[in-house]
Biopython code that builds the backbone (N, CA, C, O; Angstrom):
import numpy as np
from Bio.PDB.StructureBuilder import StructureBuilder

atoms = [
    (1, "UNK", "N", (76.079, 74.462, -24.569)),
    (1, "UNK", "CA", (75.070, 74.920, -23.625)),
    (1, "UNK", "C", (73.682, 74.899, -24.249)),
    (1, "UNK", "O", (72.637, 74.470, -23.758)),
    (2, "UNK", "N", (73.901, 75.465, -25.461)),
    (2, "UNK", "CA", (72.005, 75.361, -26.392)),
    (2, "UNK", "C", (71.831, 73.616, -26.559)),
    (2, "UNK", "O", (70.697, 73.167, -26.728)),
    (3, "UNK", "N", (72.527, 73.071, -26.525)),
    (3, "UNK", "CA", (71.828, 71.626, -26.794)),
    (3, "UNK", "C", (71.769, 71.153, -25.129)),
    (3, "UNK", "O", (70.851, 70.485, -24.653)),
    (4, "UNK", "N", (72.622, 71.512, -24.582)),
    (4, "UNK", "CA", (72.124, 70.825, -23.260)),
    (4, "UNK", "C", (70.735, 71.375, -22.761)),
    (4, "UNK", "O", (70.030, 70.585, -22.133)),
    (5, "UNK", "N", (70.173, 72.931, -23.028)),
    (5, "UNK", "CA", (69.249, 73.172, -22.585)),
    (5, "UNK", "C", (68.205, 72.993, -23.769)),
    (5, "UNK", "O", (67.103, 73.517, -23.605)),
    (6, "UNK", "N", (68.505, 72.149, -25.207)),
    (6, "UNK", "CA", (67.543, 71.974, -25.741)),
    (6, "UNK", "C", (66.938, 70.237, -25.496)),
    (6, "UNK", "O", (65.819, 69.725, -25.466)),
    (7, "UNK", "N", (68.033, 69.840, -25.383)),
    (7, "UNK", "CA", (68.046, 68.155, -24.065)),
    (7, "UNK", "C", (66.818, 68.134, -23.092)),
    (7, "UNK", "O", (66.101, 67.144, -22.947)),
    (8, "UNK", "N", (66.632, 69.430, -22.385)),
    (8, "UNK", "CA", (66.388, 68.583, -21.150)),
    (8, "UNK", "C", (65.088, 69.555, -21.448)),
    (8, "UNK", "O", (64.156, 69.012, -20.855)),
    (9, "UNK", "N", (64.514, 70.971, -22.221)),
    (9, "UNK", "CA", (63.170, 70.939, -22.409)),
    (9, "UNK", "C", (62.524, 69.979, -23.805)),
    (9, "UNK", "O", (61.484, 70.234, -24.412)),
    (10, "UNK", "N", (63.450, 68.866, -24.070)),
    (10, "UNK", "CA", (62.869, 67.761, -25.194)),
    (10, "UNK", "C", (62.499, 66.735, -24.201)),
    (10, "UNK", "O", (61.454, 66.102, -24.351)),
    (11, "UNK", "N", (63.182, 66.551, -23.323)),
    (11, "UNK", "CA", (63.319, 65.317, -22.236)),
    (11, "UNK", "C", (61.592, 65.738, -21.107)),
    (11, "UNK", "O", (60.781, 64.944, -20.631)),
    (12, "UNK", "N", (61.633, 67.612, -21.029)),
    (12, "UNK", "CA", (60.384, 67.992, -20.379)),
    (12, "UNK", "C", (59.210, 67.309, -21.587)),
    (12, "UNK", "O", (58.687, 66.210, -21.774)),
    (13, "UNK", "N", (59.182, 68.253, -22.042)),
    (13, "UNK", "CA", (58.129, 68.006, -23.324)),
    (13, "UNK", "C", (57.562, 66.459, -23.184)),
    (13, "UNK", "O", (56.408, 66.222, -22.827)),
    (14, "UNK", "N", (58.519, 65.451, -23.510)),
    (14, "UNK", "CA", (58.112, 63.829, -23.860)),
    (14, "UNK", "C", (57.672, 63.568, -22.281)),
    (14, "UNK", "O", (56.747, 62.760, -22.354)),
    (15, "UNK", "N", (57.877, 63.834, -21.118)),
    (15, "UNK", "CA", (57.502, 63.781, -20.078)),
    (15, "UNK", "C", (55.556, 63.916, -19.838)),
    (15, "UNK", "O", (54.671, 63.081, -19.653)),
    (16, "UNK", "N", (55.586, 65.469, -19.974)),
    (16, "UNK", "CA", (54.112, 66.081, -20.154)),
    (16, "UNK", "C", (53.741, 64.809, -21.161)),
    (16, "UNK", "O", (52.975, 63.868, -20.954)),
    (17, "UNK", "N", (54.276, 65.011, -21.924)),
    (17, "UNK", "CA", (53.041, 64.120, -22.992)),
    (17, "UNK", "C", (52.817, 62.210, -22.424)),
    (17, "UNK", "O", (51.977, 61.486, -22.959)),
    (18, "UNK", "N", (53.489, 61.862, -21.612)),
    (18, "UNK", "CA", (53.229, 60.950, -20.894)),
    (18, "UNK", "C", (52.513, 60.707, -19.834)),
    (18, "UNK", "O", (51.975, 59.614, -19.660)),
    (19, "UNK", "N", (52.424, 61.646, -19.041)),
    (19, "UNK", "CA", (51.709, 61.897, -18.023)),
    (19, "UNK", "C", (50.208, 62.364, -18.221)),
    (19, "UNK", "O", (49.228, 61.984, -17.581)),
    (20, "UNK", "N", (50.279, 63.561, -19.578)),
    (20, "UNK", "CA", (48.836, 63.382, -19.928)),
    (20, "UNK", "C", (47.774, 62.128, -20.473)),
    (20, "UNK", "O", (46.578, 61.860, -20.361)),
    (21, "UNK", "N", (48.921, 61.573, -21.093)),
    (21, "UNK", "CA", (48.451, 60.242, -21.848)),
    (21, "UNK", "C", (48.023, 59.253, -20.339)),
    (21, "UNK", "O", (47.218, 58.357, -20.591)),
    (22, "UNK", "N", (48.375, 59.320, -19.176)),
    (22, "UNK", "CA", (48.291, 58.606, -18.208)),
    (22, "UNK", "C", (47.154, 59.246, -17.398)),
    (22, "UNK", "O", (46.523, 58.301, -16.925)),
    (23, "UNK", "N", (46.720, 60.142, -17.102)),
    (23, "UNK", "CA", (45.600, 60.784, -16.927)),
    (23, "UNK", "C", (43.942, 60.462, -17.204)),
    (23, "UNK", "O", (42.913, 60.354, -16.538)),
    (24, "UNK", "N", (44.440, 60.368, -18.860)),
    (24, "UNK", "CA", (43.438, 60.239, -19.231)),
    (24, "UNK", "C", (42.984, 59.446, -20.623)),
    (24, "UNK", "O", (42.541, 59.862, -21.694)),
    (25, "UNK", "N", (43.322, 58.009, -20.083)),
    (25, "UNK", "CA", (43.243, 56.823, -20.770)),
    (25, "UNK", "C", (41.948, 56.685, -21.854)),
    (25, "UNK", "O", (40.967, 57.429, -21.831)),
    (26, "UNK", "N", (42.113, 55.801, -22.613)),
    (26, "UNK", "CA", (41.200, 55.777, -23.475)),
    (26, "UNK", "C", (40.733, 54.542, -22.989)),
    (26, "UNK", "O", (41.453, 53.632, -22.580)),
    (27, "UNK", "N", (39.002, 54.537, -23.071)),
    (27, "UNK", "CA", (38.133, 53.056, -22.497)),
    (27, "UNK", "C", (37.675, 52.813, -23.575)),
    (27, "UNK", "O", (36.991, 53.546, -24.289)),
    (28, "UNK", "N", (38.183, 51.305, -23.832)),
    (28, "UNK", "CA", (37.601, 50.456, -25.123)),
    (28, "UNK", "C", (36.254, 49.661, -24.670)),
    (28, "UNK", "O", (36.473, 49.704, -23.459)),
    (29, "UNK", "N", (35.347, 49.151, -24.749)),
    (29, "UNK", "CA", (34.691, 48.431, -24.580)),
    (29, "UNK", "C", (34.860, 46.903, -25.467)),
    (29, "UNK", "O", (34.030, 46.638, -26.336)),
    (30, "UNK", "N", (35.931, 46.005, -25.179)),
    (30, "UNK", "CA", (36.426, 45.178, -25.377)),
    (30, "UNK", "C", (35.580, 43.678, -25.440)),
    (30, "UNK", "O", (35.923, 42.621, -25.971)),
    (31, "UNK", "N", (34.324, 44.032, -24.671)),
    (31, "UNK", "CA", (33.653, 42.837, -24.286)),
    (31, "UNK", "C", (32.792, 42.156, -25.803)),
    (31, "UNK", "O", (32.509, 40.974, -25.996)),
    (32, "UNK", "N", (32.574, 43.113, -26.550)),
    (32, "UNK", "CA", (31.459, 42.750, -28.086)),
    (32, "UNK", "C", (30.469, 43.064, -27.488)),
    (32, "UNK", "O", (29.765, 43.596, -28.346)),
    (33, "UNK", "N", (29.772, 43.086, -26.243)),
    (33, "UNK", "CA", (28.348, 42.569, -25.790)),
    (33, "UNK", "C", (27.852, 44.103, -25.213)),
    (33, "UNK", "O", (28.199, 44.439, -24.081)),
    (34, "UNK", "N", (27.108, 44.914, -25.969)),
    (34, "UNK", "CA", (26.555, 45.572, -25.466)),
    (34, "UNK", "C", (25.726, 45.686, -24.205)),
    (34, "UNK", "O", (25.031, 44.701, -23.954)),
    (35, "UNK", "N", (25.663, 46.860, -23.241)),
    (35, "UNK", "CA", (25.348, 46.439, -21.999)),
    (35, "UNK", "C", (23.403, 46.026, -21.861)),
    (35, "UNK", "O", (23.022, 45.511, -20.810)),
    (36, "UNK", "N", (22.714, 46.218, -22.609)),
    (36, "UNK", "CA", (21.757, 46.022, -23.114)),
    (36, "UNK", "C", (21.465, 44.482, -23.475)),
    (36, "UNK", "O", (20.431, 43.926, -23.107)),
    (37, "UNK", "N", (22.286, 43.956, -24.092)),
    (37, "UNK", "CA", (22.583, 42.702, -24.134)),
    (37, "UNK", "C", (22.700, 41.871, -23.195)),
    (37, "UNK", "O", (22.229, 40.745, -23.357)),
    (38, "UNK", "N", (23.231, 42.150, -22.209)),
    (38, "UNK", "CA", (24.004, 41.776, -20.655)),
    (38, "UNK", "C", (23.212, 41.499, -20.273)),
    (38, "UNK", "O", (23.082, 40.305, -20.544)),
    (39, "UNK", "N", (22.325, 41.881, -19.643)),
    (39, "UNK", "CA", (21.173, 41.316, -18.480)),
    (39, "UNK", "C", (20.350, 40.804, -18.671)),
    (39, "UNK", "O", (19.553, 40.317, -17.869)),
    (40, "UNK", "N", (20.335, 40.778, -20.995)),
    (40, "UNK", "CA", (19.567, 39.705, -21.300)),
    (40, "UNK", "C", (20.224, 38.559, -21.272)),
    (40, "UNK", "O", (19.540, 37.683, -21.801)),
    (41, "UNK", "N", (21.153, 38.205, -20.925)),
    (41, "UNK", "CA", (21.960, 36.901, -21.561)),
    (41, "UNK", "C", (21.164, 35.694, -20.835)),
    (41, "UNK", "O", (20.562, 34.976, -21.634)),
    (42, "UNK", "N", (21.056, 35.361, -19.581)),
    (42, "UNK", "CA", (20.655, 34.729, -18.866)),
    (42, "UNK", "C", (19.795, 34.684, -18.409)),
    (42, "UNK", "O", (19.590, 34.111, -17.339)),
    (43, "UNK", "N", (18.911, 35.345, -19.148)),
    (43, "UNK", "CA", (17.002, 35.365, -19.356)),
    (43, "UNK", "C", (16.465, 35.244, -20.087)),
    (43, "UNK", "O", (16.846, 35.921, -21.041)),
    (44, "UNK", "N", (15.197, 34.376, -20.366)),
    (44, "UNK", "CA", (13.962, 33.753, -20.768)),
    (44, "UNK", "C", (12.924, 33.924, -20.823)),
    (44, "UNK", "O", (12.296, 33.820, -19.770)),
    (45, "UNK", "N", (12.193, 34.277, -22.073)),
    (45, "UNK", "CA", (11.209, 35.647, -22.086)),
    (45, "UNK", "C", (9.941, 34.722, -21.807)),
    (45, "UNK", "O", (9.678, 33.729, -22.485)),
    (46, "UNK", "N", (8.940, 35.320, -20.366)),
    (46, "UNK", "CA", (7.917, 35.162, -20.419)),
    (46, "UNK", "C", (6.504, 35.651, -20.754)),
    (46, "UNK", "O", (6.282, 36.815, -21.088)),
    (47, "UNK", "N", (5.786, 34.933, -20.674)),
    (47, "UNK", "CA", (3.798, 35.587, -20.297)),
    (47, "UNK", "C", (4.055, 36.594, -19.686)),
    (47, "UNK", "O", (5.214, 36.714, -19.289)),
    (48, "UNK", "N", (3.337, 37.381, -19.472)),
    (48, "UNK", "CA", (2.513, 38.311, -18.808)),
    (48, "UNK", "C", (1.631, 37.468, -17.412)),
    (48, "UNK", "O", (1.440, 37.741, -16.227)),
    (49, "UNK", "N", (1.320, 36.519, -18.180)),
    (49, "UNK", "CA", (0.289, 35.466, -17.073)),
    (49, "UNK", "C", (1.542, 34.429, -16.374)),
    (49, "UNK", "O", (1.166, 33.596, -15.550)),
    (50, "UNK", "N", (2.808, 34.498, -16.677)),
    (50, "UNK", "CA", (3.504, 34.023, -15.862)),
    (50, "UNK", "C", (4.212, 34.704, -14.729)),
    (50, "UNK", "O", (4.993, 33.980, -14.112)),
    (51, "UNK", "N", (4.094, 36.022, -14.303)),
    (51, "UNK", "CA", (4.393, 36.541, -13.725)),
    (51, "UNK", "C", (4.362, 36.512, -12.164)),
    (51, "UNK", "O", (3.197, 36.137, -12.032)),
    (52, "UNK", "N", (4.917, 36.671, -10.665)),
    (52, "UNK", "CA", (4.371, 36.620, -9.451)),
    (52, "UNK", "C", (3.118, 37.747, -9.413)),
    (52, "UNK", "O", (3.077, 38.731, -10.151)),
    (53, "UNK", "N", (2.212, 37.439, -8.509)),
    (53, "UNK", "CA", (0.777, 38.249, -8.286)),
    (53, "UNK", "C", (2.179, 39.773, -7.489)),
    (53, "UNK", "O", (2.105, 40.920, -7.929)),
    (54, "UNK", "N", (2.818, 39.547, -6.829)),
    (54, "UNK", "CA", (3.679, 40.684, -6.111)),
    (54, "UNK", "C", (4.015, 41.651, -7.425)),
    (54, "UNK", "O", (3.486, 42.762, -7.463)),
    (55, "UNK", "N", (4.901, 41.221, -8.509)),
    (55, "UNK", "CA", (4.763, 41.915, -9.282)),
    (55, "UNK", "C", (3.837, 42.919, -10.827)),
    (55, "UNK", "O", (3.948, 43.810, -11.669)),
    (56, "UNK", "N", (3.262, 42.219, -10.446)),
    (56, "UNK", "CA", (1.711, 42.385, -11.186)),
    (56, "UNK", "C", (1.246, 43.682, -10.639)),
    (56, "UNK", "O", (1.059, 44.708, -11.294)),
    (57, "UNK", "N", (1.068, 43.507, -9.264)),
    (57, "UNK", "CA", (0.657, 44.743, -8.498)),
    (57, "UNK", "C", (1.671, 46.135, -8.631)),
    (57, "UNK", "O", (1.328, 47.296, -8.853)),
    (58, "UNK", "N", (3.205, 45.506, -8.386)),
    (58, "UNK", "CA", (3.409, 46.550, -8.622)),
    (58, "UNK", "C", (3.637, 47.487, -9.979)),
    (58, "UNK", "O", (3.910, 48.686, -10.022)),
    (59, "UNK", "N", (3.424, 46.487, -11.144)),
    (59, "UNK", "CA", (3.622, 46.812, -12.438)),
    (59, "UNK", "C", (2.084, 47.484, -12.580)),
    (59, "UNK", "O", (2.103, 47.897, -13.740)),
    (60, "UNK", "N", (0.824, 47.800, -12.048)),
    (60, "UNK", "CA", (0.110, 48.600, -11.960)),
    (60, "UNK", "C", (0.243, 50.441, -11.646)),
    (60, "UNK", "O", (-0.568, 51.309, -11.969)),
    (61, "UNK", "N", (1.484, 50.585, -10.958)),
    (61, "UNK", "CA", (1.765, 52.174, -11.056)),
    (61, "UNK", "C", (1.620, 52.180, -12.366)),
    (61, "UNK", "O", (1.529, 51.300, -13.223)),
    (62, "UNK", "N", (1.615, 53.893, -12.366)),
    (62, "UNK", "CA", (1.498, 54.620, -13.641)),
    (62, "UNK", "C", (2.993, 54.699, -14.337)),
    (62, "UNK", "O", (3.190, 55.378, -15.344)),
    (63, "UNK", "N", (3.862, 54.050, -13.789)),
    (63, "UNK", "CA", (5.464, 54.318, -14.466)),
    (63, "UNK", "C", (5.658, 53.385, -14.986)),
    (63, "UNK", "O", (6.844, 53.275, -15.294)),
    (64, "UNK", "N", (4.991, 52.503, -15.296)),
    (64, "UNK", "CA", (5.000, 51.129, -15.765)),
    (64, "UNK", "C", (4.065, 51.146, -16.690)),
    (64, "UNK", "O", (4.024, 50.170, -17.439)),
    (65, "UNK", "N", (2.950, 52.386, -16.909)),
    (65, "UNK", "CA", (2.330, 51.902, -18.072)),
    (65, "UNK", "C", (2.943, 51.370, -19.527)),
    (65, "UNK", "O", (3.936, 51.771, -20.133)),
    (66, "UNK", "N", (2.290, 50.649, -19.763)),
    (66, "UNK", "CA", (2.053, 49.876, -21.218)),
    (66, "UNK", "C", (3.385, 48.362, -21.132)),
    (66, "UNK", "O", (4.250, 47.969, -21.914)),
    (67, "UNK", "N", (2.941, 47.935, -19.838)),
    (67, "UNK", "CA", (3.930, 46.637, -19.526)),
    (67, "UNK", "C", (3.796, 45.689, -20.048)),
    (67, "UNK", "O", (4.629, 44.843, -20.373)),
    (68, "UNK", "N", (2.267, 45.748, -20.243)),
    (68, "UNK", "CA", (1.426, 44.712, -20.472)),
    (68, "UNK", "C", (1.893, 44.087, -22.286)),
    (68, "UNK", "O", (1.913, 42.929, -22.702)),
    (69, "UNK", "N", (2.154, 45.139, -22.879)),
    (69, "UNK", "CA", (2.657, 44.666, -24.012)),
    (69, "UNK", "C", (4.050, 44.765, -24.254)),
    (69, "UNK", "O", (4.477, 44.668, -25.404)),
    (70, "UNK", "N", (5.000, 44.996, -23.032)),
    (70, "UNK", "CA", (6.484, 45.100, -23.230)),
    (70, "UNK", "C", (7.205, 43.482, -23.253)),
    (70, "UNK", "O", (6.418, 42.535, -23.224)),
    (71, "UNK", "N", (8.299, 43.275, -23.292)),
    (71, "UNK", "CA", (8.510, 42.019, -23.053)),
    (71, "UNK", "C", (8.979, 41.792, -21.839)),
    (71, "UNK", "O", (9.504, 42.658, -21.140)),
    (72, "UNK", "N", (8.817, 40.615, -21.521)),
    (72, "UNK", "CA", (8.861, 40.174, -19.949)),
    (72, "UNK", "C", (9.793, 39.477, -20.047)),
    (72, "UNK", "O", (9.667, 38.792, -21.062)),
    (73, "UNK", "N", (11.471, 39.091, -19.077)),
    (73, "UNK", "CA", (11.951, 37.980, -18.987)),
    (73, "UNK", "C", (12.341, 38.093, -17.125)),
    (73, "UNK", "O", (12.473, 38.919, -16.222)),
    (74, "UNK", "N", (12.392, 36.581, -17.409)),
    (74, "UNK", "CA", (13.003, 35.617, -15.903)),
    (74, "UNK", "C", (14.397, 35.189, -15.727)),
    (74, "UNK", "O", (14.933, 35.081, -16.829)),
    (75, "UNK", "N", (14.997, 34.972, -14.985)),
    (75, "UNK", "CA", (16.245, 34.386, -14.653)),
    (75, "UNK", "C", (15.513, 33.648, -12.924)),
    (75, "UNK", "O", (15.470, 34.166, -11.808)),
    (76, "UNK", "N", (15.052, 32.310, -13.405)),
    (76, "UNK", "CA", (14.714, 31.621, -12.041)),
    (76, "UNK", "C", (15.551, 31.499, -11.002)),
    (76, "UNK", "O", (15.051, 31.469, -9.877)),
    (77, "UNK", "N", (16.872, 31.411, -11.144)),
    (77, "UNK", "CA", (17.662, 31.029, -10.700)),
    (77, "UNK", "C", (17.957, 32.007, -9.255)),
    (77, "UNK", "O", (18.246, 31.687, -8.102)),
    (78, "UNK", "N", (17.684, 33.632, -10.071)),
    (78, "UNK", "CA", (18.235, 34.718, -9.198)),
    (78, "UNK", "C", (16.642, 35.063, -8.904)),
    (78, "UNK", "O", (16.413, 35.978, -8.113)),
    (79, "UNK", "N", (15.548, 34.370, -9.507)),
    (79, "UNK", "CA", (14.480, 35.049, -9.294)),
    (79, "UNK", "C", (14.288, 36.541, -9.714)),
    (79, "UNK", "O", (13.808, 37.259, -8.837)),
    (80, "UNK", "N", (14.513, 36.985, -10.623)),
    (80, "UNK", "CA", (15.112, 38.165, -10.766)),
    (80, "UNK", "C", (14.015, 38.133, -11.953)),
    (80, "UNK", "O", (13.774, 37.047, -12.481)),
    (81, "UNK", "N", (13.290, 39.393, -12.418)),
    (81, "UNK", "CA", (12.549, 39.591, -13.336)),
    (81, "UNK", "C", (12.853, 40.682, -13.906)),
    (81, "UNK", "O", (13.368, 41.422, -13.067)),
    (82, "UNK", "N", (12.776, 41.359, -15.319)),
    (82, "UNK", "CA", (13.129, 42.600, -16.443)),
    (82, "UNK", "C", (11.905, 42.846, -17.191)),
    (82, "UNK", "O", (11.166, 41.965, -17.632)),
    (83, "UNK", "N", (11.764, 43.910, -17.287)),
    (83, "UNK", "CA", (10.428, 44.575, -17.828)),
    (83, "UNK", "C", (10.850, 45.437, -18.732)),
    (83, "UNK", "O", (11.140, 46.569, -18.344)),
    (84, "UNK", "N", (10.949, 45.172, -19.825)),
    (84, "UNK", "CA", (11.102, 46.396, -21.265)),
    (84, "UNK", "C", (9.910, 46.979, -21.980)),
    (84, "UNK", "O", (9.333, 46.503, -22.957)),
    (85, "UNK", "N", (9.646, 48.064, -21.342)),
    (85, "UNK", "CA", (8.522, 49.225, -22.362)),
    (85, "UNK", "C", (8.916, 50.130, -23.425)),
    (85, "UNK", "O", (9.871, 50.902, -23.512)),
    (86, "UNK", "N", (8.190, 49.924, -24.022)),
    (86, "UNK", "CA", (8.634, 50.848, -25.401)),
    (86, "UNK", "C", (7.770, 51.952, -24.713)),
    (86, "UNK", "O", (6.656, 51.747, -24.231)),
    (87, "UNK", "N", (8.602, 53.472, -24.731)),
    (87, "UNK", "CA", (7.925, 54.495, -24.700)),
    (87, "UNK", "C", (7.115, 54.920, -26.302)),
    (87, "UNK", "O", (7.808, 55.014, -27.315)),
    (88, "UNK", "N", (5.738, 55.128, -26.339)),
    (88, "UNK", "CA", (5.332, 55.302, -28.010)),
    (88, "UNK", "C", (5.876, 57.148, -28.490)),
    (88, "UNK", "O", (6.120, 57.529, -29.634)),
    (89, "UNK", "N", (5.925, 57.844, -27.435)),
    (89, "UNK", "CA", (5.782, 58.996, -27.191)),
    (89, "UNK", "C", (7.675, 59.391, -28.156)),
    (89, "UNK", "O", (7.856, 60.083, -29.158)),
    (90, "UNK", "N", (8.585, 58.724, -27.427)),
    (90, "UNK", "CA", (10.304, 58.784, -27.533)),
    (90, "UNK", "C", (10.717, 57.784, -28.302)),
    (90, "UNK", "O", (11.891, 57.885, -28.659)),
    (91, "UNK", "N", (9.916, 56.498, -28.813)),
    (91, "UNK", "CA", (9.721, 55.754, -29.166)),
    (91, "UNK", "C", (11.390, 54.933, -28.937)),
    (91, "UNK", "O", (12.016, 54.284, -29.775)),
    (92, "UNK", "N", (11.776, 55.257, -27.489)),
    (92, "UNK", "CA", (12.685, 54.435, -26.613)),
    (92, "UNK", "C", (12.156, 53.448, -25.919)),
    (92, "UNK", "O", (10.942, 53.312, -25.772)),
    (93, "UNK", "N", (13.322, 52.427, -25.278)),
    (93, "UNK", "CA", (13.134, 51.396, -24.522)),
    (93, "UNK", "C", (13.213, 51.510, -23.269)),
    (93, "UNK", "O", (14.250, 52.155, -23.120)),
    (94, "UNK", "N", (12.738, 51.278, -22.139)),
    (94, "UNK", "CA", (12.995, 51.459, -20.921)),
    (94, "UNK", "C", (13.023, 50.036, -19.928)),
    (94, "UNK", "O", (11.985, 49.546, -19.482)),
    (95, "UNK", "N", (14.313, 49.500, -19.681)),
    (95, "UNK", "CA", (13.837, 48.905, -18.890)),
    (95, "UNK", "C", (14.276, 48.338, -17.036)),
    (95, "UNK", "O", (15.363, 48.662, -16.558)),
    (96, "UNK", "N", (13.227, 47.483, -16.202)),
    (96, "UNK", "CA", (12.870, 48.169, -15.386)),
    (96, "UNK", "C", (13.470, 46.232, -14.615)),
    (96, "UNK", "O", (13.140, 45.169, -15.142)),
    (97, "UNK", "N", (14.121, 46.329, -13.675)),
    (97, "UNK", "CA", (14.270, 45.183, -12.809)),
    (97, "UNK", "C", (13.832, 44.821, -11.653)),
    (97, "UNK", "O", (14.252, 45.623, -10.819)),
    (98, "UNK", "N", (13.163, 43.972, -11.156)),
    (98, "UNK", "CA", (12.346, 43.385, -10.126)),
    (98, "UNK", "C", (12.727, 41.962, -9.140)),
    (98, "UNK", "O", (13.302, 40.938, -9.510)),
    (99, "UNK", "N", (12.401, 42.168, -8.311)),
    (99, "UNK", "CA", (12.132, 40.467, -7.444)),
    (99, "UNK", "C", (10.999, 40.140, -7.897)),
    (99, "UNK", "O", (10.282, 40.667, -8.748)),
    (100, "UNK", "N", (10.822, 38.734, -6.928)),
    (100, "UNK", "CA", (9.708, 37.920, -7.279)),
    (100, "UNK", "C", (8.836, 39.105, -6.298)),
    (100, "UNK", "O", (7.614, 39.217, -6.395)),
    (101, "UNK", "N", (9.408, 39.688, -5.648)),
    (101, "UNK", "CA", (7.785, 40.059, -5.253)),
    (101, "UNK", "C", (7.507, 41.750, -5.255)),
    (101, "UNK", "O", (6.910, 42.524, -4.508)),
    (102, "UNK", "N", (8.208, 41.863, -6.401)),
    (102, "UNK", "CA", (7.908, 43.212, -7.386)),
    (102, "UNK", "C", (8.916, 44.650, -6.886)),
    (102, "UNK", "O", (9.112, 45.694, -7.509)),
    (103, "UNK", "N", (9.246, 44.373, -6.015)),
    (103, "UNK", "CA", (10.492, 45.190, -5.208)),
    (103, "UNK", "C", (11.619, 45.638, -6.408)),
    (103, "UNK", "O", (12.523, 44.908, -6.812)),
    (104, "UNK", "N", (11.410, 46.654, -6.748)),
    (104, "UNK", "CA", (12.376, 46.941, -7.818)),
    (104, "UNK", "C", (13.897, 47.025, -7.570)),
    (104, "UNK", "O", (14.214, 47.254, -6.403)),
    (105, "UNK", "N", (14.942, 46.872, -8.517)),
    (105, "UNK", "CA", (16.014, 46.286, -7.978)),
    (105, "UNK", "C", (17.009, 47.776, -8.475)),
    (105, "UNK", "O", (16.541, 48.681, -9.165)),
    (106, "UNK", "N", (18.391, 47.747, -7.960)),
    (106, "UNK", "CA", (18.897, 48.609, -8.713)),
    (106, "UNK", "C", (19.915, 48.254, -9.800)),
    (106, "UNK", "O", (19.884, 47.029, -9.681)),
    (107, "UNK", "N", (20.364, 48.375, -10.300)),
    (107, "UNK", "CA", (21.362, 48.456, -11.518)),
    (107, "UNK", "C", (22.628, 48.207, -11.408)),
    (107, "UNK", "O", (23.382, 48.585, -12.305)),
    (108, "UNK", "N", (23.108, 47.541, -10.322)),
    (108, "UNK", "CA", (24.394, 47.607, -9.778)),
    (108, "UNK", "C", (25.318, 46.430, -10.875)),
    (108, "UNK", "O", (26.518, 46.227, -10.690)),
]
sb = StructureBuilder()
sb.init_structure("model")
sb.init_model(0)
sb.init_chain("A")
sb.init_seg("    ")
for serial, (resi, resn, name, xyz) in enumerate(atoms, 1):
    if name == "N":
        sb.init_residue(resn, " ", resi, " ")
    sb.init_atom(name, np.array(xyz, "f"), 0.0, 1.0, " ", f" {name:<3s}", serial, name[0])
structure = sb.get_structure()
């Protein structure tokens, strides 16, 4: 009787510990490519003076200061433009995605 009821709370036990393990998986980031990396892959860093006049304007708000010396890239293809500012203040990177005609994009 003690081993049958030590059976079946060994048989509980390995259970729980499966089900927790199934819960709450571990996420590898498997890819090498940091996500930072990513949205540079298939962009091509431009001018400042290559930019659309649409986004120019809107890279004039104040949330965009110091653009002017961030780096700029293109992906023609998607028309799609990236704006990286160094904050001097956090001395972080921020950066910011656009259309050609300055319409900021989201992050999806």
């Amino acid at each position: 009787m003690k081993k049958l009821v030590l059976l079946i709370a060994s048989a509980i036990f390995c259970l729980s510990a499966v089900a927790v393990q199934a819960q709450d998986p571990q996420k590898k980031d498997t890819t090498g490519v940091s996500q930072s990396q990513n949205y540079r892959q298939d962009m091509t860093v431009i001018k400042s003076s290559e930019i659309p006049t649409g986004l120019k304007a809107t890279l004039q708000d104040a949330q965009y200061k110091g653009w002017e010396t961030g780096t700029l890239y293109t992906n023609k293809a998607k028309d799609t433009y990236v704006v990286e500012i160094k904050d001097a203040a956090t001395n972080k990177t921020k950066m910011y995605r656009f259309d050609a005609s300055g319409k900021p994009l989201s992050d999806n």
